[in-house]
C-alpha positions in Angstrom: 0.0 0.0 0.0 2.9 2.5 0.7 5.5 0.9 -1.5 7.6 4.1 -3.3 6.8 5.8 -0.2 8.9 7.9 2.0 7.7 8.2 6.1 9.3 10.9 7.9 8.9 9.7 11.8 10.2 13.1 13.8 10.6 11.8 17.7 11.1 14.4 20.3 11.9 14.1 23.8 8.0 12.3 25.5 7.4 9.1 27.7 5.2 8.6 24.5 8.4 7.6 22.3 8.3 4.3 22.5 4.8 4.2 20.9 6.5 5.2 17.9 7.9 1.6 17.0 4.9 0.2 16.5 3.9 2.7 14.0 7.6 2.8 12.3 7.2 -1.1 12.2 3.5 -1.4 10.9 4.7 1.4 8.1 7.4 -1.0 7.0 5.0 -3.7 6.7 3.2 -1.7 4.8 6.4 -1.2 2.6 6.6 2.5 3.2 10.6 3.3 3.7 11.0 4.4 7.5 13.6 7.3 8.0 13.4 8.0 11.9 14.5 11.3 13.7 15.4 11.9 17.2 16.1 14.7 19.5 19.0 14.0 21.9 16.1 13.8 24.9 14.4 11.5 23.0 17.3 9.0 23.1 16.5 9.0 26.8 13.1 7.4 26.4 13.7 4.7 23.6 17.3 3.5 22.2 17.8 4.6 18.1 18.8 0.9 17.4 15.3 0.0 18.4 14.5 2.6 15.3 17.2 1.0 12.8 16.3 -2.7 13.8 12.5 -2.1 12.7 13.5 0.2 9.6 16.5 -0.9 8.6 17.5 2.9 8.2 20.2 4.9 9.9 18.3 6.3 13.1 19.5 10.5 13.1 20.2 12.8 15.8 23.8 14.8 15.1 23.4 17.1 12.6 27.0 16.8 12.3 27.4 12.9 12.4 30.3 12.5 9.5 29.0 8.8 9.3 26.6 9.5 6.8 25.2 8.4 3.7 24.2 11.7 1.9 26.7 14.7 1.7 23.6 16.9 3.0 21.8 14.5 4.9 19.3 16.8 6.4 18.2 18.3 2.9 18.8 14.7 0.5 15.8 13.0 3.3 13.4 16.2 3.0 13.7 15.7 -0.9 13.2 12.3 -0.5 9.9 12.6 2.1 6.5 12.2 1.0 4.7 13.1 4.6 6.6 13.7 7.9 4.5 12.7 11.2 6.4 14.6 14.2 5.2 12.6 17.4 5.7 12.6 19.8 5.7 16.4 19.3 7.1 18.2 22.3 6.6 21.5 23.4 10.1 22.3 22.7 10.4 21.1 19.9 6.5 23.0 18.5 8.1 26.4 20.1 11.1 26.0 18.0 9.3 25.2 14.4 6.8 27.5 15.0 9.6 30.1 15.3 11.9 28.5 12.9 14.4 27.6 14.9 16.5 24.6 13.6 19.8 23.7 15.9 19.5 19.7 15.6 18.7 17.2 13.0 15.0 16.7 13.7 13.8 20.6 13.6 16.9 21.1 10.4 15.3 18.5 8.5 11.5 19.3 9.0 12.3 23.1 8.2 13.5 21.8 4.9 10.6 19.5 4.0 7.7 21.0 1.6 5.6 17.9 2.0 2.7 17.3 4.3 3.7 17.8 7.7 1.7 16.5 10.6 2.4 17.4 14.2 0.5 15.5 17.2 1.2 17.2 20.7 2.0 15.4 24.0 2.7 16.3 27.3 1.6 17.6 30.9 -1.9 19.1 30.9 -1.3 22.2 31.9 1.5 23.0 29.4 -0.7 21.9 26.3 -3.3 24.0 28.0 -0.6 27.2 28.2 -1.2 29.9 25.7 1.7 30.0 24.9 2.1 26.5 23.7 -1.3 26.9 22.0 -0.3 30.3 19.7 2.4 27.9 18.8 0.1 25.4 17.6 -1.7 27.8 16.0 1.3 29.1 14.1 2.2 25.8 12.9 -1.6 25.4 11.6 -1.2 28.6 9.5 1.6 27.7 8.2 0.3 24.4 7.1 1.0 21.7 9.8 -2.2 19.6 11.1 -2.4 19.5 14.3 -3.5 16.3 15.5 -5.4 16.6 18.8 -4.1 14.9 21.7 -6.6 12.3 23.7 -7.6 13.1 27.2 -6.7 10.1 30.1 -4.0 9.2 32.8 -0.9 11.1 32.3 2.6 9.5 33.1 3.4 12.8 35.5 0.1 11.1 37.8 -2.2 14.0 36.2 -5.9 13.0 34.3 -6.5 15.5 31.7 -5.5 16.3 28.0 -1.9 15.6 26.3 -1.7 11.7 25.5 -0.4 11.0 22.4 -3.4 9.0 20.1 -2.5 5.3 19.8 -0.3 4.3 16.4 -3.1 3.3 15.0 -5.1 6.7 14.6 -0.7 8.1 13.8 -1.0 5.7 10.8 -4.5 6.8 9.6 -3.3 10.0 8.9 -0.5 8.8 7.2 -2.5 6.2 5.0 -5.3 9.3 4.1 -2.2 11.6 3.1 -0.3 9.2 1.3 -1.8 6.2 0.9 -4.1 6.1 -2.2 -3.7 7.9 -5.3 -6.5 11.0 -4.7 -8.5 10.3 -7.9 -12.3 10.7 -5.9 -11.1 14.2 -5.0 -14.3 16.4 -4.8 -16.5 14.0 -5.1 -19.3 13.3 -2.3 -19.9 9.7 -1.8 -22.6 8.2 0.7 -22.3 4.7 1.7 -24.6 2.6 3.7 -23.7 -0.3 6.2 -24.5 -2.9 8.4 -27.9 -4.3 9.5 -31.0 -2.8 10.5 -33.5 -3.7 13.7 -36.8 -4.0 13.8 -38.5 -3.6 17.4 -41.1 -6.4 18.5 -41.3 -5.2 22.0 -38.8 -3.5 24.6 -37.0 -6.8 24.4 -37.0 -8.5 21.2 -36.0 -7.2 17.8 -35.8 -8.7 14.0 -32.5 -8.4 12.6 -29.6 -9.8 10.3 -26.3 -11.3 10.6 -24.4 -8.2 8.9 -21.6 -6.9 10.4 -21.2 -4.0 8.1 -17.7 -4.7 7.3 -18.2 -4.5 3.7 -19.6 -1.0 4.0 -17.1 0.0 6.3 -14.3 -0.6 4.3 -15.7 0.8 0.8 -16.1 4.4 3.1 -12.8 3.8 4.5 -11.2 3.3 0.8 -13.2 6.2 -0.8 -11.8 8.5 1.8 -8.3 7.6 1.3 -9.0 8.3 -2.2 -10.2 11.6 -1.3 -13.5 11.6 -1.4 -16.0 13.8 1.2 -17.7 10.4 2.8 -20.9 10.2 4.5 -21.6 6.8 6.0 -25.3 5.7 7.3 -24.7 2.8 9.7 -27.0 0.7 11.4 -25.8 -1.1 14.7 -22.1 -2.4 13.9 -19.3 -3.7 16.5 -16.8 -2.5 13.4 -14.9 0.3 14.6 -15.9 3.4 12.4 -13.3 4.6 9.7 -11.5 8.0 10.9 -12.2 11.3 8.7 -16.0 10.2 8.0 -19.2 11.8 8.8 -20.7 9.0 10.5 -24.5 8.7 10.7 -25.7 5.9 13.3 -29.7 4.2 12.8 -31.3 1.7 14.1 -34.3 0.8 12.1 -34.7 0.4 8.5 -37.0 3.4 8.2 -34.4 5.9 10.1 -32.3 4.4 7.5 -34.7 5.4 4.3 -35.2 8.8 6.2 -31.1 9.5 6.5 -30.2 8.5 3.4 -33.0 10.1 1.3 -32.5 13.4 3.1 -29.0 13.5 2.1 -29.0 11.4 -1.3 -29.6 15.1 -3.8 -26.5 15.9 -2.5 -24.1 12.9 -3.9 -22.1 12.5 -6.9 -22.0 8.6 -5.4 -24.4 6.3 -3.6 -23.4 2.8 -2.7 -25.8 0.8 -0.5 -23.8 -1.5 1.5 -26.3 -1.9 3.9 -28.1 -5.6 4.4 -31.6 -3.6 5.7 -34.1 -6.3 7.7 -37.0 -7.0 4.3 -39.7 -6.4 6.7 -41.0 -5.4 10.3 -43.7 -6.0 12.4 -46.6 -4.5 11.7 -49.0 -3.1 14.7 -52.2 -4.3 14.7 -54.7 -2.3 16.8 -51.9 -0.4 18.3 -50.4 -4.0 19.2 -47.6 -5.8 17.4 -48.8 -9.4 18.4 -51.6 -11.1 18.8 -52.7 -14.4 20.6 -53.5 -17.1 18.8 -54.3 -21.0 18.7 -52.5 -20.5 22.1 -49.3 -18.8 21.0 -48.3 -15.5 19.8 -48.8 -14.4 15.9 -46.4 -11.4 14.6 -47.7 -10.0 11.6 -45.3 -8.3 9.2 -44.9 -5.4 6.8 -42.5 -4.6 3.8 -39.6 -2.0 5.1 -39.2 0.9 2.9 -37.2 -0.3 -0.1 -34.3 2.3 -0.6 -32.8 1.5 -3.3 -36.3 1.7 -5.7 -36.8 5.0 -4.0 -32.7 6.3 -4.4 -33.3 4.3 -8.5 -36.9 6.4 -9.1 -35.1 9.8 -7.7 -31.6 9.6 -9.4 -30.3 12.7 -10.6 -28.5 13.4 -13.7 -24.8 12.3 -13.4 -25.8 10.9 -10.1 -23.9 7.0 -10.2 -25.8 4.4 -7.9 -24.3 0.9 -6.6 -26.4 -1.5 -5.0 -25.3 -5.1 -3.3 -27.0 -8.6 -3.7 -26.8 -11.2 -1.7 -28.2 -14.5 -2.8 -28.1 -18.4 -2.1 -29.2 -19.2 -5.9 -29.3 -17.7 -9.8 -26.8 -15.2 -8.4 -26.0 -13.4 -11.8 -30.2 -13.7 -12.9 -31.5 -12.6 -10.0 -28.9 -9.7 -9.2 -29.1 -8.4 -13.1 -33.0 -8.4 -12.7 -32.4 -6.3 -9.6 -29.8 -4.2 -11.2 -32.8 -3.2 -14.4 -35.7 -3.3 -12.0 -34.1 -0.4 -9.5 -32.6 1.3 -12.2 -29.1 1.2 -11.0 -25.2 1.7 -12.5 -24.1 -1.0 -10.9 -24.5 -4.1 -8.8 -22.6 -6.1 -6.4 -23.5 -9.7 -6.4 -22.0 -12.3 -4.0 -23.3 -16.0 -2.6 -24.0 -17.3 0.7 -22.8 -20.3 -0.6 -19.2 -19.3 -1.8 -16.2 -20.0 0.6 -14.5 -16.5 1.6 -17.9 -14.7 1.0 -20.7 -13.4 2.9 -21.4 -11.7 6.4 -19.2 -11.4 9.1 -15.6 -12.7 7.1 -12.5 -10.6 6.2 -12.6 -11.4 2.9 -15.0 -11.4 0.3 -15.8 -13.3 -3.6 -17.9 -11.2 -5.3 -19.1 -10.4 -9.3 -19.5 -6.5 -10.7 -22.6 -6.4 -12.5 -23.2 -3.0 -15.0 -25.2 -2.9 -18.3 -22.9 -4.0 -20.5 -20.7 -6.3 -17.8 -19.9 -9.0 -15.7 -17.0 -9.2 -13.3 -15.9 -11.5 -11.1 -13.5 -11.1 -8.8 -11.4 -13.6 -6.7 -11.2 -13.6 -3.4 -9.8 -10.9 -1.3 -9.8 -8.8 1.6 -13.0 -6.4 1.8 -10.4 -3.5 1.3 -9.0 -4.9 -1.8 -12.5 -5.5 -2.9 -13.5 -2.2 -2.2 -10.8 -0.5 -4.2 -11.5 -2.6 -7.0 -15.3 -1.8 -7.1 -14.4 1.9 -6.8 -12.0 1.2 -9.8 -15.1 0.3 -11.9 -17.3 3.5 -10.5 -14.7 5.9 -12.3 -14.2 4.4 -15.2 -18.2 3.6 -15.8 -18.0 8.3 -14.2 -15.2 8.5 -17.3 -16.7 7.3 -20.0 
């Protein structure tokens, strides 16, 4: 994913430090080529060799280190860097770039860096909370540094408040939204729906499926990377919700209609994701069951279908994706779908195909358009994601 990619890791002097080689070692797995740079306090908090072990780079910290491999090594690795992530960032070290200050290797190098630069603040409560420290941030931000906002909890000084560093994970989703896709759904609005919906019976009891949204998810998560402004409508999922998203949580499969249609005259994109419950109960003399030959009788009504209503309302230039998921005549049934709906495209995968279906990592599924079939091999929901986004744009180009 980040092959040809150079990572800038800046590491300044924070208990957080050592959080760092996680995220320089899930970069490298990720093929991305890891320079690190240290302050001389940081050295205090983790050893460079940790840094050169997991990167298989030299580790820098003396500007003036003759054992180098570049005759201006600070300038050569800024040429080189595609996006610099300075975290931990100190406040020493955000008081000197912010005043453009550069006496070591780590501020020398960032100063000489026109790429993307990210800073993410940690330290004591009260001196992110200083003014002072917060014009600096400021004048980072206006001069084109993202600030990434520290998380509040336990801090290693004993304090509870603001100035944890995010975990690597959130580090590495700024890194993969900067550099991680080629930026080819720039502009474009894109609304996805995912997960299942839930359909009350009592205060107890509800009618549901067994999707886990993770299809959804990941097509939102891919079309943001790609650059795309991404609305996702989301019934009840345990899938942790992809950063940089406006998320919009339902329940029920007509607070689902009701989010969706509200919001669908403004998209250049609609994919429906979403495995909505077919029907809910339907009250009966303001009751939604009845007694009878000595049990209980639930009678039950149509949901709103969404993608007719999305189909019958589609705007000029407007491309809509929908998903099918059968246990027979796959291809029949989803094409008939695909005309009936009046859809661009449709998504077609089997219950009965190994790899495929709810609640997997992985997926086997068959693009379906006017003109096309095609089926794709097994692979992660990401991989199939970017390949049905592949097929949006060039269906958009033509």
């Amino acid at each position: 994913m980040l092959k040809g990619k150079t990572v800038l890791l800046a590491v300044s002097g924070s208990i957080a430090a050592y959080k760092i080689a996680y995220l320089a070692s899930a970069l490298k797995k990720l093929e991305a080529d890891v320079h690190v740079l240290m302050t001389q306090n940081a050295t205090n908090f983790i050893n460079p060799i940790t840094f050169e072990t997991l990167t298989g780079n030299k580790c820098l910290v003396d500007t003036f280190d003759r054992n180098f491999e570049f005759s201006v090594e600070h300038v050569s690795l800024a040429k080189k860097a595609d996006v610099v992530m300075i975290a931990p960032a100190s406040a020493n070290v955000i008081g000197k770039i912010a005043h453009g200050i550069a006496d070591d290797m780590l501020t020398t190098t960032v100063m000489a860096c026109r790429c993307k630069k990210f800073v993410s603040p940690a330290m004591n409560t009260n001196m992110f909370e200083n003014p002072i420290v917060q014009d600096n941030l400021k004048t980072l931000e206006h001069y084109g540094y993202e600030v990434i906002s520290p998380a509040s909890g336990y801090l290693a000084c004993g304090d509870t408040g603001k100035g944890k560093m995010p975990e690597p994970e959130l580090l590495m989703e700024y890194i993969l939204r900067e550099v991680g896709c080629e930026k080819d759904m720039e502009g474009m609005k894109v609304l996805v729906t995912a997960g299942p919906t839930r359909e009350p019976v009592d205060p107890v009891r509800y009618i549901t499926n067994h999707s886990t949204g993770k299809m959804g998810y990941a097509i939102a998560k891919i079309c943001m990377r790609r650059g795309a402004q991404v609305t996702l409508v989301s019934g009840p999922s345990a899938v942790k919700p992809p950063e940089f998203v406006e998320l919009v949580p339902v329940t029920t499969a007509k607070e689902m209609f009701d989010a969706v249609t509200e919001r669908a005259g403004r998209q250049d994109v609609i994919i429906k994701a979403a495995a909505v419950a077919d029907y809910r109960p339907k009250y009966v003399s303001g009751e939604k069951m009845k007694k009878k030959d000595g049990g209980l009788s639930l009678e039950m009504e149509r949901t709103d279908d969404i993608l007719a209503y999305l189909g019958e309302h589609k705007r000029p230039g407007q491309f809509l994706c929908g998903f099918a998921m059968e246990t027979e005549n796959l291809l029949e049934n989803s094409r008939r779908k695909l005309e009936k709906k009046n859809l661009d495209m449709i998504v077609a995968n089997s219950l009965r195909v190994e790899g495929a279906g709810f609640g997997g990592d992985t997926n086997v599924v068959t693009i379906i358009t006017e003109k096309e079939e095609i089926p794709l091999e097994k692979m992660t929901k990401e991989e199939t994601a970017g390949k049905i986004l592949d097929q949006i744009l060039k269906m958009q180009n033509h």
